[in-house]
C-alpha positions in Angstrom: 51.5 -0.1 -16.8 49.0 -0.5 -19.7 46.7 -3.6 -19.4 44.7 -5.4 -21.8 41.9 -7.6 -20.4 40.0 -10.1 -22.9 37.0 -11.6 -21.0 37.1 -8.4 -18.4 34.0 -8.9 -17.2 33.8 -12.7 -16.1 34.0 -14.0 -12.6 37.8 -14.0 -12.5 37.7 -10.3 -14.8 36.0 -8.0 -12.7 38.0 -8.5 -9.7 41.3 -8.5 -11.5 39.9 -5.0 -13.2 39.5 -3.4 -9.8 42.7 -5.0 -8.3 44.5 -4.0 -11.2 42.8 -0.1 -11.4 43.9 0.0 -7.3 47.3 -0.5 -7.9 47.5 2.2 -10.7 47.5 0.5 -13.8 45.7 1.5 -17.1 43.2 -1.1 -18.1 41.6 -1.6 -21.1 38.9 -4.2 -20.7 37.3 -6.1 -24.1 34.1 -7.5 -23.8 30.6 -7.7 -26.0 28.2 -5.1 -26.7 26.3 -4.4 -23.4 26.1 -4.2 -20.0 29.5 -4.9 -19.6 30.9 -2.0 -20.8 28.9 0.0 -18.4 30.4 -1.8 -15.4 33.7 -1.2 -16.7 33.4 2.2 -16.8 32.2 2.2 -13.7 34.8 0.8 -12.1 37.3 3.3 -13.9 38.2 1.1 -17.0 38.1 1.7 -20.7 35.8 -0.4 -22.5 36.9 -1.9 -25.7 34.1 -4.4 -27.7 35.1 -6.3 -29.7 34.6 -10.1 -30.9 36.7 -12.5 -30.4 36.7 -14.5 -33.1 36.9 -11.5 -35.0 41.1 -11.4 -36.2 40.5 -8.1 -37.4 38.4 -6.5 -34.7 40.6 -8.2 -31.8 43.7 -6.6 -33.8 42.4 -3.2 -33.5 41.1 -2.8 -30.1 44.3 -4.0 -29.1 46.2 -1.5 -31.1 44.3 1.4 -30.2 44.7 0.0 -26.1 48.3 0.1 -26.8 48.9 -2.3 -23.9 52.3 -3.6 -22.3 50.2 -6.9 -20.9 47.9 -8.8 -22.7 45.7 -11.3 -20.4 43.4 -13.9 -21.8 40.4 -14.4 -19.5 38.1 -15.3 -22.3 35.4 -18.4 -21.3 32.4 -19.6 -22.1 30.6 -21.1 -19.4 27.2 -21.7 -19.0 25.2 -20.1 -16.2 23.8 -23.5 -15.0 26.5 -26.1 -14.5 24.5 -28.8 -15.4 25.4 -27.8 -19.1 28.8 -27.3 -18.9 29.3 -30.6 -21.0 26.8 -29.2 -24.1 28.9 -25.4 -23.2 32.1 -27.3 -23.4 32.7 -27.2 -27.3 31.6 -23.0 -28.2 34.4 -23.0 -24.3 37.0 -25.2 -26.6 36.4 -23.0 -29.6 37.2 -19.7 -28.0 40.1 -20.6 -26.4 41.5 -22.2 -30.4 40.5 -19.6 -32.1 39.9 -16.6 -29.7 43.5 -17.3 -28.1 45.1 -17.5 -31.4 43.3 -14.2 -32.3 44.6 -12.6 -29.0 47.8 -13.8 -29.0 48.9 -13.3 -32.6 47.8 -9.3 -32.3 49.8 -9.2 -29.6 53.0 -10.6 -31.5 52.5 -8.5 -34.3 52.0 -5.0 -32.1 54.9 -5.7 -30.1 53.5 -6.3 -26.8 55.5 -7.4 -23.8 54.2 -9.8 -21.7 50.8 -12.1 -22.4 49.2 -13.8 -19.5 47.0 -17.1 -20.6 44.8 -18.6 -18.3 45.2 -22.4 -18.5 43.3 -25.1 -16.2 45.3 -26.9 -12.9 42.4 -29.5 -12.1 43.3 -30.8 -15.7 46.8 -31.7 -14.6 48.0 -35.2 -14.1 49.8 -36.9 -11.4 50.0 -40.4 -9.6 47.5 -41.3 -7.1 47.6 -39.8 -4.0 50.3 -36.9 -5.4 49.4 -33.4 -6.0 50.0 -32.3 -9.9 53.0 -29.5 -10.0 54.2 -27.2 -12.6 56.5 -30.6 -14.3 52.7 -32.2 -14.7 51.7 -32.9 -18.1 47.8 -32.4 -19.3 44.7 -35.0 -19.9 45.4 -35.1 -23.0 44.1 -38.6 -23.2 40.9 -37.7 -20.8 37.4 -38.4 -22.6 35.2 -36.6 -25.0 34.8 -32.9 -24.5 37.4 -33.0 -21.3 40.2 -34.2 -23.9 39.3 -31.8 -26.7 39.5 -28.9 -24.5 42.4 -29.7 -22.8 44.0 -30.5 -26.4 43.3 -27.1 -26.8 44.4 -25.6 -23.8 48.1 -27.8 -24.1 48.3 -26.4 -27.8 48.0 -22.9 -26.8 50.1 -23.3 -24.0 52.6 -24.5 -25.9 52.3 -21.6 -28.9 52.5 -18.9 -25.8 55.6 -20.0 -24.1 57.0 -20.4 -27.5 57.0 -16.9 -28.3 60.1 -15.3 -29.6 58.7 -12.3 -28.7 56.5 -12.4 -25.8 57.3 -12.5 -22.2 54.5 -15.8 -22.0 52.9 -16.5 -18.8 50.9 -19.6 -18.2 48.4 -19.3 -14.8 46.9 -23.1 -14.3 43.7 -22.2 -12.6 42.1 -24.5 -10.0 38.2 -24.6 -9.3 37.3 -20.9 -8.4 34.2 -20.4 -5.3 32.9 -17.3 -3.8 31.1 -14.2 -5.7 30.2 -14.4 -8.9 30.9 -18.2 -9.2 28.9 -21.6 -8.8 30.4 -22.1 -5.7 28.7 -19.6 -3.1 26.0 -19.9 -0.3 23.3 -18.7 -4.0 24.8 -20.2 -6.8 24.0 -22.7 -9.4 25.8 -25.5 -7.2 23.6 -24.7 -3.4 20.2 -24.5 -5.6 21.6 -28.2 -7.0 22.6 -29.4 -3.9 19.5 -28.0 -1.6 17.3 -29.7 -4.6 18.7 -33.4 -3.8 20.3 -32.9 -7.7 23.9 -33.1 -6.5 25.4 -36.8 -6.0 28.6 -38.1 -5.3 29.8 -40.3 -8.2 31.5 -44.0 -7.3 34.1 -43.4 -4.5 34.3 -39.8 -5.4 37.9 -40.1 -5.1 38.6 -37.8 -7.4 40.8 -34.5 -5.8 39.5 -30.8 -6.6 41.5 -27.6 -5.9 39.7 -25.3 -4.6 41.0 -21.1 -5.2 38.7 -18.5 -3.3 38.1 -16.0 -6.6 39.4 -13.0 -4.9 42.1 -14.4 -3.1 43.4 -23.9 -2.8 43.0 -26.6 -1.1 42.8 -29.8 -2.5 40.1 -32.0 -1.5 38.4 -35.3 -2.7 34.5 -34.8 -4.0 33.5 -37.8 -1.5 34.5 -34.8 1.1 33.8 -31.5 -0.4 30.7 -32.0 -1.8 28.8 -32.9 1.6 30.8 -30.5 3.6 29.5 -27.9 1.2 26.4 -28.7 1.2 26.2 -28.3 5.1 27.7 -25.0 4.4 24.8 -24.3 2.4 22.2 -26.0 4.8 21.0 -28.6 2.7 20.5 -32.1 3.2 23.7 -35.0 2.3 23.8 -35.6 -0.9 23.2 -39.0 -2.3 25.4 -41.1 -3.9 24.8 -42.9 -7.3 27.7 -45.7 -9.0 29.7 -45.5 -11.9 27.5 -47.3 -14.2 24.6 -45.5 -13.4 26.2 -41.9 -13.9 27.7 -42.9 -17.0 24.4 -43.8 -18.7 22.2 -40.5 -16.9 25.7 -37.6 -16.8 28.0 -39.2 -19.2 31.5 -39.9 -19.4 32.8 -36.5 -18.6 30.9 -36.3 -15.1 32.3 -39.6 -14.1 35.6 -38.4 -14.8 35.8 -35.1 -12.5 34.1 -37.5 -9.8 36.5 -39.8 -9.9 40.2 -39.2 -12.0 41.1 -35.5 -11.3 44.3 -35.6 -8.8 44.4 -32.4 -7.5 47.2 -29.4 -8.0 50.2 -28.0 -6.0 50.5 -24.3 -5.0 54.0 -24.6 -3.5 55.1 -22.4 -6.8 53.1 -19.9 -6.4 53.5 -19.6 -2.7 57.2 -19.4 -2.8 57.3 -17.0 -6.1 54.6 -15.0 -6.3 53.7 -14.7 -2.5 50.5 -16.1 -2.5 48.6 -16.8 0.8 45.0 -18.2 0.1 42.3 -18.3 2.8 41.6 -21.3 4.1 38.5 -23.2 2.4 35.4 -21.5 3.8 33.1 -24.8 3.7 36.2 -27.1 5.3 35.1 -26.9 9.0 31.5 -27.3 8.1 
């Protein structure tokens, strides 16, 4: 099978490049002008560049890939978390106009299937209840949270809508391991080994966890010093509500303490999948 990757060489990408490339397929990964195209070659991919918010230039590197899949892994995260909040409009942004770019090339050169990346820990669901596939979006979460996952619900919606396309919606939960914040010497260890990592009010709120090459939900007040004995660093503080929202802002208070957590039952019982348990969870 042909294969068309859009953010090939991201944290989630690369190892879906070499997966993919070990089970046979053809893949066609699209990235900037760079190093990047070296490591796809490397790894036994073609290299398309191209920008994404480029109609035309999207357009053609997907024509000339000629791909049966189409999969959006396009982000723009920040290399320090800490700035995820400024990082979060250009992220918003791709996903509007980079998506729409993706997906309508795809509709218009007749490809297949088209796999979106979409976000699980934005899913909503009672207290104490896991969010399933039936879970609607925070679309009514604050500032940048509920532009974004405006966003993500819209494009959702215009890929499963597709008269055309076989659409495919994958609700990601909060990836760890290489190549991610999460890890023994990423962004979040350095943070929490520095005393800069706190837990927000009750930190009640629940995060899934997915190993990147490979969920288990789990409520910051838990994960967050369990990790950072994992790391060997001290526990970390703990700050209110009122005093986060006036030094981290509304969004940080809201992944502390509203997030609710998502099901994998689905993808267990369809797709097969068997995740490892949570490295940090016996720490």
């Amino acid at each position: 099978m042909k294969i068309f990757i859009a953010g090939a060489t991201g944290a989630v990408g690369s190892p879906l490049v070499r997966a993919l490339l070990t089970l046979g397929h053809q893949v066609t990964g699209m990235t900037r002008p760079g190093p990047g195209v070296d490591r796809l070659r490397e790894l036994g991919a073609d290299a398309s560049t191209a920008d994404a918010f480029n109609p035309g230039a999207v357009h053609e590197a997907i024509a000339a890939a000629a791909p049966d899949v189409v999969i959006d892994q396009l982000t723009w995260l920040p290399a320090n978390p800490a700035d995820i909040i400024k990082a979060m409009p250009d992220d918003t942004r791709l996903h509007r106009e980079g998506g729409a770019n993706l997906l309508a090339a795809a509709q218009k050169l007749g490809v297949r299937r088209y796999i979106m990346q979409s976000r699980g820990f934005y899913l909503d669901a009672p207290a104490g209840q896991l969010a399933d596939e039936t879970a609607r979006l925070r679309y009514d979460a604050p500032g940048e949270i509920g532009e974004s996952t405006r966003t993500i619900g819209a494009y959702e919606d215009r890929v499963l809508a597709s008269p055309s396309l076989d659409g495919v919606v994958l609700r990601y939960g909060f990836f760890y391991g290489p190549g991610t914040w999460y890890r023994p010497d990423g962004a979040i260890a350095d943070q929490v080994r520095n005393g800069e990592a706190v837990v927000i009010g009750e930190g009640n709120a629940v995060w899934s966890f997915v190993h990147i090459v490979d969920d288990d939900p789990m409520p910051v007040a838990k994960w967050l010093p369990a990790f950072a004995r994992w790391v060997d660093a001290s526990e970390p503080g703990r700050v209110s509500v009122e005093d986060a929202l006036k030094s981290a802002g509304e969004e940080a208070v809201y992944y502390h303490t509203h997030l609710t957590g998502a099901a994998n039952a689905r993808a267990k019982e369809k797709l097969g999948f068997a995740p490892r348990p949570l490295l940090w969870k016996g720490a």
